[in-house]
C-alpha positions in Angstrom: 17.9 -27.0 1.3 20.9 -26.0 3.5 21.0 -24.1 6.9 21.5 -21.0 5.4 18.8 -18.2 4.9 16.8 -18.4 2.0 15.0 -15.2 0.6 12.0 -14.8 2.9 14.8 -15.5 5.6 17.1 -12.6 4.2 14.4 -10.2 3.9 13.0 -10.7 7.0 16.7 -9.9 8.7 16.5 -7.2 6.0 13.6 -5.1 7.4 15.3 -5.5 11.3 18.5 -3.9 10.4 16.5 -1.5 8.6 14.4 -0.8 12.1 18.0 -0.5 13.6 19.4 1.9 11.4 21.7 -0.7 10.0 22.2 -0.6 6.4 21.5 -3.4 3.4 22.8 -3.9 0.4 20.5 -4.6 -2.7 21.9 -5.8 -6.2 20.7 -6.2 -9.8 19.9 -4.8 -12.8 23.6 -4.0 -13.2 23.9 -1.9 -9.7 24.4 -2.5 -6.6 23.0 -0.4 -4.0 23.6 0.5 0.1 20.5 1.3 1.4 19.8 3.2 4.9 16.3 4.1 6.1 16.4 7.6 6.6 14.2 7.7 10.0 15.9 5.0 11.5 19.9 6.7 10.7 22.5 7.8 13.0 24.6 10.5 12.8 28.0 8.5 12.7 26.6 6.1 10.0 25.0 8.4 8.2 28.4 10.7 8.1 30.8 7.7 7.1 28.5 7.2 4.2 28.5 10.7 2.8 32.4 10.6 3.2 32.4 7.6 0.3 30.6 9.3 -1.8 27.3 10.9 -3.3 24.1 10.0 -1.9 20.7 10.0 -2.6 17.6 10.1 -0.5 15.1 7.7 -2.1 11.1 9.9 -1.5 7.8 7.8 -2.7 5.8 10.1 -5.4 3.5 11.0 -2.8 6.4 12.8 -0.9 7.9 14.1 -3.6 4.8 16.1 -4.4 4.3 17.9 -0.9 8.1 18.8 -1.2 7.3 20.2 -4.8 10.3 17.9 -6.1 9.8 16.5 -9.4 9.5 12.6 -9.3 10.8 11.9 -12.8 10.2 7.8 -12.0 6.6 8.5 -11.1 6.0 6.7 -7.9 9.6 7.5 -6.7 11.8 10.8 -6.4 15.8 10.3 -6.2 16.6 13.6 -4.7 20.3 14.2 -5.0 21.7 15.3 -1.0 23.6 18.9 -1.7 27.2 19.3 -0.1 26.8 20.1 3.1 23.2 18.0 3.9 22.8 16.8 7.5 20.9 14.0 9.0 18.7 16.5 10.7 17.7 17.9 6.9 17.6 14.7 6.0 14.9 12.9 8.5 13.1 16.7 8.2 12.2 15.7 4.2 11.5 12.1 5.4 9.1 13.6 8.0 6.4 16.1 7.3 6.2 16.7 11.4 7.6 20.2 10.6 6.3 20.7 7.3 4.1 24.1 8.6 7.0 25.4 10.7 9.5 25.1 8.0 7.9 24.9 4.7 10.9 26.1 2.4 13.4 23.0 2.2 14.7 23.2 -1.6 14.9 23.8 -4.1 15.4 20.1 -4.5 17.5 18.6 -7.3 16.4 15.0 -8.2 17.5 12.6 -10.8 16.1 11.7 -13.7 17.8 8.7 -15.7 18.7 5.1 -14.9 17.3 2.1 -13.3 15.6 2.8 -10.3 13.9 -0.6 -9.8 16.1 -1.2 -6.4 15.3 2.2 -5.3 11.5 1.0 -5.8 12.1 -2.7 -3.8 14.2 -0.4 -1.0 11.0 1.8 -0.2 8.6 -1.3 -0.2 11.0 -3.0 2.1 11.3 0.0 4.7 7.3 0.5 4.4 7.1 -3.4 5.2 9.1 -2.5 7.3 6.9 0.0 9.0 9.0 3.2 9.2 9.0 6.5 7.1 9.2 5.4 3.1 12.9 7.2 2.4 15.9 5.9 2.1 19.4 7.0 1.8 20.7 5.4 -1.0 24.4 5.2 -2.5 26.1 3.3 -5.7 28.5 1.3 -4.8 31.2 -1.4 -6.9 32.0 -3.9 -4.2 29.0 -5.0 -2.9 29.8 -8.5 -2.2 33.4 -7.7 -0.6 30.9 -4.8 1.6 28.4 -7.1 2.9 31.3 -9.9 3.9 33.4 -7.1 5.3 30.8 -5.0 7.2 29.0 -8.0 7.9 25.6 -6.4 6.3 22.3 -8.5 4.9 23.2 -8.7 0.9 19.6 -8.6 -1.2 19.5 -9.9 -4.9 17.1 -7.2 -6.3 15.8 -9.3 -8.9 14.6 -11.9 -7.4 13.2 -10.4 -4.5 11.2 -7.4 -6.3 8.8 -9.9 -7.3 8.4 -12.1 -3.9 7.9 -9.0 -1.8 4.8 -8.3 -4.3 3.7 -12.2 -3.6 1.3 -13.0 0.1 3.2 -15.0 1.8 1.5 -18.4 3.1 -0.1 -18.4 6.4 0.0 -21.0 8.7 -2.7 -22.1 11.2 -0.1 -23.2 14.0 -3.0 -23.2 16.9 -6.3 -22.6 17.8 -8.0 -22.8 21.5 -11.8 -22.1 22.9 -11.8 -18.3 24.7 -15.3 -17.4 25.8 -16.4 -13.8 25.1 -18.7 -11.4 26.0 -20.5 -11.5 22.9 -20.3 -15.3 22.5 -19.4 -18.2 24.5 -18.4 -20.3 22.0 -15.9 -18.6 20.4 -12.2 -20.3 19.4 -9.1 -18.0 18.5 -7.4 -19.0 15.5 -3.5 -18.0 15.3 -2.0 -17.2 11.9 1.9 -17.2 11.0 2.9 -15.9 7.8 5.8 -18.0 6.4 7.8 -14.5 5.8 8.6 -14.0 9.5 5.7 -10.8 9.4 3.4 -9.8 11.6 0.8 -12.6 13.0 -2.9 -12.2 12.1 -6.2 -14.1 14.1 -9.3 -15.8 13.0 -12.2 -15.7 16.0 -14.6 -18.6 14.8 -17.8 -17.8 16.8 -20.2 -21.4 16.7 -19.9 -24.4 14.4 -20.4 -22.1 11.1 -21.4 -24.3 7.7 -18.5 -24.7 5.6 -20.9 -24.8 3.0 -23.4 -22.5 3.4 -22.0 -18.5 3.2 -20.7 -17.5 6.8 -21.1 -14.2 8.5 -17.5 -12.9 8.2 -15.6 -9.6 9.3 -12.1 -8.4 8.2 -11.4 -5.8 10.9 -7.5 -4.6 10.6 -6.0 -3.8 14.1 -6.7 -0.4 15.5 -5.1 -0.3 19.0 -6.6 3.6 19.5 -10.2 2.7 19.1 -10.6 -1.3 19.5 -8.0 -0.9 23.2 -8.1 2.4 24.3 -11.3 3.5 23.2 -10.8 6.3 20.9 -13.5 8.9 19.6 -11.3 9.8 16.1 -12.4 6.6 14.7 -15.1 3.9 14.4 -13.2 1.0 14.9 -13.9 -0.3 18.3 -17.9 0.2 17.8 -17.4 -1.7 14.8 -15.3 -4.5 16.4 -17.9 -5.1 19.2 -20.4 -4.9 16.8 -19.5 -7.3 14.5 -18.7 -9.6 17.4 -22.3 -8.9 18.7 -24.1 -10.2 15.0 -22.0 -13.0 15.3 -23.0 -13.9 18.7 -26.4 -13.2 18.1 -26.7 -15.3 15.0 -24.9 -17.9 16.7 -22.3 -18.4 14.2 -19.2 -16.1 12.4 -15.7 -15.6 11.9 -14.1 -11.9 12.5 -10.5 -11.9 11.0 -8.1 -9.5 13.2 -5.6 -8.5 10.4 -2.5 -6.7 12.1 -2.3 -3.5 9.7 -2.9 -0.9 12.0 -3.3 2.8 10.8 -4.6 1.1 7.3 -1.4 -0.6 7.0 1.4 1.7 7.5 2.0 1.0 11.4 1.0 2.6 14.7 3.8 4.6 15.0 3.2 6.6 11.4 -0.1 5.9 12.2 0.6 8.9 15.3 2.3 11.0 13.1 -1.0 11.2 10.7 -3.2 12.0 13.7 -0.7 14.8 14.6 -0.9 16.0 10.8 -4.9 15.9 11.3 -4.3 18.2 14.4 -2.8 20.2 11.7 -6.0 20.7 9.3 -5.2 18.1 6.9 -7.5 15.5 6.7 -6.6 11.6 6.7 -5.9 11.1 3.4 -4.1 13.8 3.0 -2.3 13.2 6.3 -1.0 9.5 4.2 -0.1 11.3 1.6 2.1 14.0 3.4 3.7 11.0 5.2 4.8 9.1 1.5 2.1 6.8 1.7 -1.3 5.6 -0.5 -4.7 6.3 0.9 -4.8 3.0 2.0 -1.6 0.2 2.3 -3.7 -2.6 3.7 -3.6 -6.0 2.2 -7.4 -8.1 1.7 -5.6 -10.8 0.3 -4.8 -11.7 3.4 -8.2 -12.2 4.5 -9.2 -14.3 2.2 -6.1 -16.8 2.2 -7.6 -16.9 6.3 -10.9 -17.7 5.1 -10.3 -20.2 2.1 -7.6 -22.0 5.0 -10.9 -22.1 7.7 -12.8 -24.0 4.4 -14.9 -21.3 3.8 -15.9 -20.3 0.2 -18.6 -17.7 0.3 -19.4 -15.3 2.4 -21.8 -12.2 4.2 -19.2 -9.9 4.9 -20.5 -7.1 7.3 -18.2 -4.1 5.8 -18.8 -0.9 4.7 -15.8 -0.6 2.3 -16.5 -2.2 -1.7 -12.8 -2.6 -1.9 -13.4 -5.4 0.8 -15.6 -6.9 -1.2 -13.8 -7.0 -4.6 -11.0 -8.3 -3.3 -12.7 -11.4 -1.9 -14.1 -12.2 -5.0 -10.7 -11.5 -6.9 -9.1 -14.4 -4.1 -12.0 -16.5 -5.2 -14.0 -15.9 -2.2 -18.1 -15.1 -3.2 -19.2 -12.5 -1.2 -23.2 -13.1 -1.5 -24.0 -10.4 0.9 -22.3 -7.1 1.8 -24.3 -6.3 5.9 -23.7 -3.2 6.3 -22.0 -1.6 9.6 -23.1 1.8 10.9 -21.7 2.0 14.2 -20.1 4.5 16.1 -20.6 7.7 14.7 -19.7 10.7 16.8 -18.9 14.3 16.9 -15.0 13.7 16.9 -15.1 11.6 13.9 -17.6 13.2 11.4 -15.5 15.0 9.5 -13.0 11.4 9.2 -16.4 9.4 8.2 -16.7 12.2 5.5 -13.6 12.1 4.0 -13.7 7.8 3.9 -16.9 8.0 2.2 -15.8 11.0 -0.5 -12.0 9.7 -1.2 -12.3 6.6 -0.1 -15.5 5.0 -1.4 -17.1 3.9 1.9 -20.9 3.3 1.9 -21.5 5.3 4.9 
């Protein structure tokens, strides 16, 4: 090993350039690929790239079907950008803010042959990413002399298509006693994941058997409801709540897995609630945005549990996909303790639509 980046080092710069509206360049399966995220573009960028030639704006599936364009790869749409496209139409298909207001935006022409395995590893990248899942995407022959000239992040396709897919290791790098309301004895656990993402935390409550099943919470961020105390969802009731058992009982952990909005950030997390002010409900609000009902990762939980030496569990949730995802890491759930908390007027109709499309046990 030298002192040059290695892949989790590249992708990691990768998804910052991206949040800057600097492109990348991504190779393999015979192309070679610049790759823009279409929220995060400017105007003189954008322009200098649609004077080398043609672009593309890269949709997910989801998108593709709001915009009535025909995604001929399934879960991606290539949509070819017509002379004459600016950014403005651009970021306007990225972002279904004005969807209502403007509903007519095509006909849109998309592609239909050729390898569009980059185009699939550019939209997990910008989602890891956290913005919008588009991007503008062009062909080009040089990619090597680009990247050295331009001095841009150069991405071998094939070999990171399949590490992006892979959970990166998390590392315990400290832990410290912080008494809390609901339990004095409480230590925070801090975990690093090796890919340079998002840190996630581990609040051990007691002395909990390694050996016996341990009362165990994965609660994913919600800065609305667990901070500010919001009434659209049932978060922060269930945060406290979980705490509280824990407290009582004497012993628990409660994982804090940053993947606000169910994984797709806080800031598209916004743009969802402003969709629901619309009439669309939250699954549909994902969808409208390019995303999947739900882009959270469980694995992670259960790497955090298996490093704390704990092999079984009672895991208070409401949410079976929870649960077969422990047992799919290797983690027995023995239990499922059920959490029916914070129910109120403003979030009926989103506890509905969890339990219908979403399989909650509400």
């Amino acid at each position: 090993m030298g002192l040059g980046p290695e892949l989790n080092d590249i992708l990691a710069r990768a998804r910052a350039d991206l949040r800057m509206g600097v492109p990348v360049i991504l190779t393999g399966h015979g192309q070679a690929l610049i790759v823009m995220a279409a929220e995060t573009a400017g105007h003189d960028r954008f322009e200098l790239l649609r004077s080398t030639g043609s672009v593309d704006l890269v949709l997910t599936g989801r998108r593709a079907e709001t915009l009535k364009a025909r995604a001929y790869d399934g879960d991606v749409a290539r949509v070819v950008l017509p002379d004459g496209a600016q950014l403005d139409w651009v970021q306007a298909l990225a972002d279904p803010a004005d969807d209502l207001r403007v509903p007519m935006k095509g006909p849109l022409h998309t592609r239909r042959d050729g390898n569009c395995d980059l185009h699939r590893l550019a939209i997990t990248l910008v989602k890891s990413a956290r913005l919008l899942p588009a991007v503008l995407v062009q062909d080009t022959g040089e990619a090597i002399a680009l990247a050295a000239r331009e001095n841009l992040t150069l991405i071998p396709g094939e070999a990171a298509t399949p590490h992006v897919m892979e959970l990166a290791t998390l590392n315990n790098v400290v832990a410290a006693r912080v008494p809390l309301q609901a339990a004095n004895n409480a230590r925070l656990h801090i975990f690093r994941p090796e890919d340079g993402g998002e840190e996630h935390y581990a609040v051990e409550i007691g002395r909990p058997d390694r050996s016996k099943p341990v009362l165990a919470r994965l609660h994913s961020a919600c800065f609305t409801g667990d901070v500010l105390g919001s009434l659209k969802c049932d978060c922060g009731p269930q945060l406290n709540a979980a705490l509280a058992a824990m407290g009582d009982t004497g012993a628990g952990v409660l994982l804090y897995l940053n993947q606000e909005g169910r994984g797709i950030g806080l800031a598209n997390k916004m743009r969802a609630y402003a969709l629901q002010d619309q009439g669309f409900d939250t699954v549909e609000a994902n969808h409208r945005l390019g995303f999947e009902d739900d882009e959270r990762d469980f694995r992670l939980g259960a790497q955090i549990l298996q490093k704390l030496g704990f092999s079984s569990v009672r895991l208070l949730t409401n949410n079976p996909k929870k649960i077969a995802m422990m047992e799919r890491c290797g983690v027995a759930v023995t239990e499922r303790v059920p959490l029916k908390v914070g129910k109120t007027d403003e979030n009926a109709n989103y506890l509905a639509v969890k339990a219908a499309k979403s399989g909650h046990l509400l």
